[in-house]
C-alpha positions in Angstrom: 33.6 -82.5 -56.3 35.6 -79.9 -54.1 39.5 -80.7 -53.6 40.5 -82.1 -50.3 43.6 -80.1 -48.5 45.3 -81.5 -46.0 47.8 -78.9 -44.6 47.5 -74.9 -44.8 50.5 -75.0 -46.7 48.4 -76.1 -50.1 46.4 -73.0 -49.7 46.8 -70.3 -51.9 47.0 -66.5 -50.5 43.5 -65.5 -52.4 41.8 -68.0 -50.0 42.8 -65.6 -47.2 41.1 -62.1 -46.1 42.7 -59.2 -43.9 40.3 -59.2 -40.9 39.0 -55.4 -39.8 41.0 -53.0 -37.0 40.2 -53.7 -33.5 38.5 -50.7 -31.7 38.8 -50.0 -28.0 35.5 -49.2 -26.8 35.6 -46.9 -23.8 32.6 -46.9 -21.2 30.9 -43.9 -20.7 31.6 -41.0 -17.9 29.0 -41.3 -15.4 25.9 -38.8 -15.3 26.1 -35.6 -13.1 23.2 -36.1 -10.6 20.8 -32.9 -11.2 21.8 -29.8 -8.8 25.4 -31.2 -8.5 26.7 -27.5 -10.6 25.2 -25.6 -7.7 26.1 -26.9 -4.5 29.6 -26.7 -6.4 28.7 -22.4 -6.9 28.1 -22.4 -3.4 31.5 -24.4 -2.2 29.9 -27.7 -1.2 31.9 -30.9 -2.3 30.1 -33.3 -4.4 31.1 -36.7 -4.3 31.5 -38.8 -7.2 28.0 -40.6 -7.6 28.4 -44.4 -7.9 27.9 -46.3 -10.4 24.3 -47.3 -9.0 21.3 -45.0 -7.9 21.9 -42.0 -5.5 21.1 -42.4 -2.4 18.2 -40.8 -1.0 19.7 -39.7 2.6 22.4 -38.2 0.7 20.4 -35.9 -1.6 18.4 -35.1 1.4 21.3 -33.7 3.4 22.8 -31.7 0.4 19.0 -29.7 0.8 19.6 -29.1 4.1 22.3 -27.5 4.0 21.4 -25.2 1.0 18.4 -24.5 3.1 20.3 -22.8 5.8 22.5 -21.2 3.8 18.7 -19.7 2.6 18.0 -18.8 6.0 21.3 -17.2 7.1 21.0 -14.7 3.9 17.6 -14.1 5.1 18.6 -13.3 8.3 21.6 -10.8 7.3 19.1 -9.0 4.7 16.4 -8.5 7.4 19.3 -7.1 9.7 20.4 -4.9 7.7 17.3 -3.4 6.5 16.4 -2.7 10.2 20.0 -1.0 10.6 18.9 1.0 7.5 15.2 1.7 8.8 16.8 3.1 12.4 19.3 5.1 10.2 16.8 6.6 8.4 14.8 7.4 11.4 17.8 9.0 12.7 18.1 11.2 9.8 14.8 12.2 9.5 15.0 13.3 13.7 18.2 15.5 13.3 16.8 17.4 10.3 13.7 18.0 12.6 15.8 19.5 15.3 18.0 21.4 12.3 14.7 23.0 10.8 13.9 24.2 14.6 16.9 25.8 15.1 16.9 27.2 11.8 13.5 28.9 12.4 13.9 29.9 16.0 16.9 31.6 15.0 15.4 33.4 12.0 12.9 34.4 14.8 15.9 36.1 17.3 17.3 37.8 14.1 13.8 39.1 13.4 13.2 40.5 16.9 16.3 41.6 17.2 15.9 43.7 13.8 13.1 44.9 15.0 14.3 46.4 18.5 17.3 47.9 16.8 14.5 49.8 14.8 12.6 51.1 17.9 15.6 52.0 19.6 16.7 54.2 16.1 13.0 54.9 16.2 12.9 56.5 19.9 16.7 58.3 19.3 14.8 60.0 16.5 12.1 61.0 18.5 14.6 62.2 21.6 16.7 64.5 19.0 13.6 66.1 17.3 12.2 67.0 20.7 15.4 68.0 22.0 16.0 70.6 18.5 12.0 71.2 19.2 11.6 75.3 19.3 11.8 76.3 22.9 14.0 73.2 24.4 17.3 74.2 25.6 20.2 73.3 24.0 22.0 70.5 25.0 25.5 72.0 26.1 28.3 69.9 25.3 31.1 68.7 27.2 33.4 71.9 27.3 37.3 71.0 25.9 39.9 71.1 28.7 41.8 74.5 28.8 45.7 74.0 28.9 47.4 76.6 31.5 47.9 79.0 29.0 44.8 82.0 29.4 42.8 82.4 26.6 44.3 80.2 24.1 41.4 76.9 24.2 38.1 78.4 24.6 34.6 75.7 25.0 33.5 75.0 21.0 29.8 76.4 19.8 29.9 73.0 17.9 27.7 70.1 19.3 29.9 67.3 19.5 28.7 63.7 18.3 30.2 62.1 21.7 31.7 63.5 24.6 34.7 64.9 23.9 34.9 64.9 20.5 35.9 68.2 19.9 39.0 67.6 21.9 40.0 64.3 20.4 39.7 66.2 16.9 42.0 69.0 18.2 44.1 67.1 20.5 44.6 64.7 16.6 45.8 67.7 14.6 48.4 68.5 17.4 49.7 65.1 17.2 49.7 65.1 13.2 51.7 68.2 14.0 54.4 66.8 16.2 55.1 64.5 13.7 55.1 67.1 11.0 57.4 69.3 13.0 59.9 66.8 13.9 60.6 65.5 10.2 60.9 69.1 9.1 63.4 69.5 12.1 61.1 72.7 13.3 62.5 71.8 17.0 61.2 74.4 19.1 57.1 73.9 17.8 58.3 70.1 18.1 59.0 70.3 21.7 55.7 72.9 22.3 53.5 70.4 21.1 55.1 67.5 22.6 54.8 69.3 25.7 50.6 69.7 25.4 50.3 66.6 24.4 52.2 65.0 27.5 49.7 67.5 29.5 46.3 66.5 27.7 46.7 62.5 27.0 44.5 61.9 23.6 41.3 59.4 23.6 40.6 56.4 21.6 37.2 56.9 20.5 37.9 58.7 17.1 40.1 55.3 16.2 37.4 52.6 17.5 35.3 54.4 15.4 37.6 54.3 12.5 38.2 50.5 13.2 34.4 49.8 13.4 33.2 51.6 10.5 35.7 49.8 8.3 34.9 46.3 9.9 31.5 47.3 9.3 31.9 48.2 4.8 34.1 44.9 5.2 31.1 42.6 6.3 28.9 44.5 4.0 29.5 41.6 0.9 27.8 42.6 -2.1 24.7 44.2 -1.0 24.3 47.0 1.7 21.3 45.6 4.3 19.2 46.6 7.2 22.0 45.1 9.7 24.7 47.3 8.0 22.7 50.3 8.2 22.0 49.8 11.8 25.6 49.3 12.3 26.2 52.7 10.8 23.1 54.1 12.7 24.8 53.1 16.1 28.1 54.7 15.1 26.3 58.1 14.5 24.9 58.3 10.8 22.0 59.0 9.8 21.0 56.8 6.4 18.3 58.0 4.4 17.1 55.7 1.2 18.0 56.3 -2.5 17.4 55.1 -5.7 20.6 53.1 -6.0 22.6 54.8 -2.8 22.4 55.3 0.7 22.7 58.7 1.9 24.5 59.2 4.8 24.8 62.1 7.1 26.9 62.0 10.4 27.2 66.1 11.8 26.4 67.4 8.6 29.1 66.0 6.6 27.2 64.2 3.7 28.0 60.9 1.9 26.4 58.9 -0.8 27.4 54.6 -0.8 26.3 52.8 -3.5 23.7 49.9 -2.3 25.6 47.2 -4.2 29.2 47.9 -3.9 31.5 47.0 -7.1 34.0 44.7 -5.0 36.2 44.8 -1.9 38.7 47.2 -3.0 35.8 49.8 -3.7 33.9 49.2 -0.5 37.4 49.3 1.3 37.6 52.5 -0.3 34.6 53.7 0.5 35.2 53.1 3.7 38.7 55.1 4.2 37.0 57.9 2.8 33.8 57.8 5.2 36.5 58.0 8.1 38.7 60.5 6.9 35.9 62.9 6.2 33.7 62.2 9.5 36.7 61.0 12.0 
């Protein structure tokens, strides 16, 4: 039969057992309702759900707003895609009308060409029938005799323009001048500053200089129908080469290259066309 204690003291420590830890038990976070991680993308506050169901007024009002969020995207799209329709009508318009111009002044240039050609075509016909056996000469302009008998008399030369004889002659006396008055020759100075005062030189013989010389400067790289008619109106005659253009302005002849080497040469070219024709 079992012994009988009658106070904790008579118990031994073997009779007692260390109980086990105590845990805290935490609850658990409350579930994220579904769609909660978007309306937070878009900038919405989402309240904390309670602890019971959602409510259904709630989850309805959360849809209308991403609804016209929908529908205010939808709108800006379709605006801009009309902004960029109208654009592109725009575009399309204005490279119409560019195409138009382009072509109606490829036209001018053409008709233009094309009278320059007649005109050269009819100033042909005028010289051969004027050099024609049995047409009188044309008699130029006869150069202005100083007072001194005798010493100008009219030239035999037919002159490219009037009065080119006496801008040629009227040059050398000025090319003189200078000549005579850095070699201190005083007396000849003062002769021929006197003519000169009396007969006042012209300025055709430097336009033409100037023009023929704009004229190899807008040439580029390839001598074309527009520079020859340039050169046509100026007085030359151009007849087609293989690889030159031969030019012939009162008998004085001269060979260009069609494709000059750069702008030095054609710059050259040209100073040496105007000193030998002007």
């Amino acid at each position: 039969m079992g012994r009988t204690y009658t106070d904790f003291s008579q118990l031994t420590k073997g009779m007692f057992r260390k109980s086990d830890p105590v845990v805290e038990v935490k609850p658990l976070p409350p579930k994220k309702a579904a769609g909660d991680d978007a309306l937070a993308y878009f900038g919405l506050n989402v309240p904390e759900a309670p602890a019971c169901a959602p409510s259904v007024g709630v989850d309805n009002g959360r849809i209308q707003s991403l609804e016209a969020n929908v529908a205010a995207l939808r709108a800006e799209s379709a605006a801009l895609g009309a902004a960029k329709a109208q654009a592109e009508r725009k575009s399309a318009d204005l490279e119409q009308q560019l195409a138009a111009e382009r072509q109606m002044r490829a036209s001018a240039e053409t008709e233009r060409d094309r009278l320059r050609g007649e005109v050269l075509r009819l100033k042909n016909e005028l010289e051969e029938a004027l050099t024609a056996p049995g047409t009188q000469p044309v008699v130029s302009e006869p150069v202005r005799e100083t007072q001194v008998a005798g010493l100008l008399k009219p030239p035999a030369t037919a002159e490219v323009f009037p009065g080119e004889v006496r801008e040629h002659i009227l040059a050398v006396l000025t090319e003189g001048l200078e000549a005579a008055q850095s070699s201190e020759r005083e007396r000849r100075a003062v002769v021929l500053e006197d003519v000169l005062s009396a007969n006042k030189p012209g300025s055709e013989l430097e336009r033409r200089r100037r023009e023929l010389k704009q004229i190899i400067k807008d040439t580029g790289s390839f001598v074309d129908a527009r520079t020859i008619a340039a050169l046509e109106k100026l007085g030359f005659k151009c007849v087609s080469g293989n690889k030159h253009w031969k030019l012939n302005y009162a008998n004085v002849r001269i060979p260009i290259s069609k494709t000059p080497s750069d702008r030095r040469g054609a710059q050259n070219t040209a100073t040496d066309i105007a000193n030998r024709c002007f």
